[in-house]
C-alpha positions in Angstrom: -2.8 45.5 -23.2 -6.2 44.6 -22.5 -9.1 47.6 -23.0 -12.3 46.6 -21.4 -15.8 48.3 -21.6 -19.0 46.8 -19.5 -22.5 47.6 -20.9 -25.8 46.7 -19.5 -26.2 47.2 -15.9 -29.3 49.5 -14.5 -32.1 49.7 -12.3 -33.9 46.7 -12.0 -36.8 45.3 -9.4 -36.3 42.3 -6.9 -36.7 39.4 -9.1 -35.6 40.7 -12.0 -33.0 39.7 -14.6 -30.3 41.5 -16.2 -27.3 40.8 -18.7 -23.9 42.6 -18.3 -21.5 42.2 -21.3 -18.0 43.3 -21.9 -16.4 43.6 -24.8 -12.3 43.2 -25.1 -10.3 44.7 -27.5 -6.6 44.9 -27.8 -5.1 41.8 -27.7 -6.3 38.3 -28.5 -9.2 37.9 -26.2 -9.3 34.0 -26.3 -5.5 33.9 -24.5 -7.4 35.7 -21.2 -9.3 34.0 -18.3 -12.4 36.5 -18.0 -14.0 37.1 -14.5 -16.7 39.7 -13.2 -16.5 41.2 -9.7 -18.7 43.5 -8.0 -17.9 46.1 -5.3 -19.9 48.0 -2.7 -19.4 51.7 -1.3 -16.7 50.7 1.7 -16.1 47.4 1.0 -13.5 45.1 -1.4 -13.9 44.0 -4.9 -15.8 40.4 -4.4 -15.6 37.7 -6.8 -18.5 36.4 -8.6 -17.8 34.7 -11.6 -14.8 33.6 -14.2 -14.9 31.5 -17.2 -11.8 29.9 -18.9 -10.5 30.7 -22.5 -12.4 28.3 -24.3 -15.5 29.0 -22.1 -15.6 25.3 -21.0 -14.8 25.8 -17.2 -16.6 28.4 -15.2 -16.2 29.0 -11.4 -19.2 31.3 -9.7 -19.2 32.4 -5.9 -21.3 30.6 -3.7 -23.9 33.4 -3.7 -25.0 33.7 -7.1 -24.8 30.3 -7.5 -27.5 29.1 -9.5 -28.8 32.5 -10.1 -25.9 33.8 -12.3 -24.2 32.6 -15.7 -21.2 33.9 -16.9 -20.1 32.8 -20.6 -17.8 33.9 -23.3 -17.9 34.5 -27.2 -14.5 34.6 -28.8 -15.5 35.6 -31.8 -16.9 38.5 -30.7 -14.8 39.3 -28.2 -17.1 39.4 -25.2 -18.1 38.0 -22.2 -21.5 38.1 -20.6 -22.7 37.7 -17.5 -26.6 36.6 -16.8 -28.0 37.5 -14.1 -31.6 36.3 -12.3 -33.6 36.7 -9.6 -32.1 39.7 -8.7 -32.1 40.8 -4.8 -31.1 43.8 -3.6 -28.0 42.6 -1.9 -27.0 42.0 -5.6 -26.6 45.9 -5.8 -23.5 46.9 -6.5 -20.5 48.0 -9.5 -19.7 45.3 -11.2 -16.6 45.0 -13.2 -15.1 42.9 -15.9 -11.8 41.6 -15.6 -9.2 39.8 -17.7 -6.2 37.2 -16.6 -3.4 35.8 -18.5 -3.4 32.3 -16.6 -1.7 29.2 -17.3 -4.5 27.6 -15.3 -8.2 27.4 -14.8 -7.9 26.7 -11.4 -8.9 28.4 -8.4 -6.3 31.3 -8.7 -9.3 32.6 -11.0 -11.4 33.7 -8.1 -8.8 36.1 -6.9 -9.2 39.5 -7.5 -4.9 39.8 -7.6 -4.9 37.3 -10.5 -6.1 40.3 -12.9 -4.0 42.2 -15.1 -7.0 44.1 -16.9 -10.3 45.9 -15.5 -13.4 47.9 -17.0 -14.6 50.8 -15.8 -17.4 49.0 -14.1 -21.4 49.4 -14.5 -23.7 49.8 -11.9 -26.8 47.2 -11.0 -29.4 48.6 -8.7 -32.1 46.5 -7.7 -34.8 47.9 -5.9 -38.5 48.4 -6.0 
């Protein structure tokens, strides 16, 4: 079992830049692909970023490309995920995720691939 806890989110303007981070506890954190996923009132859980066990490999959706970075301590058991210019389409709950993959491959974009979630945090960017 995996526990999960996201910090960081808030209201933020257009533009703006904000850091999420979640922080694993449990089991050993460096056996689990990590991923973060946002959701929308009325819509699914969309991908947006995963990093592999050793942090080497990362996979980000197409839009947050560029503007996002997820990356992973071990040692301190946490995954971030950076965000910049932030629009308000970005709005949303994102969650952290963890996946006991053989794999980095693209299985790690799929929301099904995850055995563990957060409780999500909320991003709002507005003006």
């Amino acid at each position: 079992q995996v526990q999960l806890v996201e910090s960081g989110g808030g209201l933020v303007q257009p533009g703006g830049s904000l850091r999420l981070s979640c922080v694993a506890s449990g089991d050993t954190f460096s056996r689990y692909t990590m991923g973060w996923f946002r959701q929308t009132p009325g819509n699914e859980r969309e991908f947006v970023a995963a990093v592999s066990w050793s942090g080497t490999y990362t996979h980000d959706a197409d839009s947050v490309k560029g503007r996002f970075t997820i990356s992973r301590d071990n040692a301190k058991s946490t995954v971030y995920l950076q965000m910049k210019s932030l629009q308000p389409e970005d709005t949303a709950v994102y969650y952290c995720a963890a996946a006991n993959l053989r794999y980095f491959g693209d299985s790690a974009r799929l929301r099904d691939a995850y055995n563990f979630w957060g409780q999500g945090t909320q991003v709002t960017v507005s003006s």
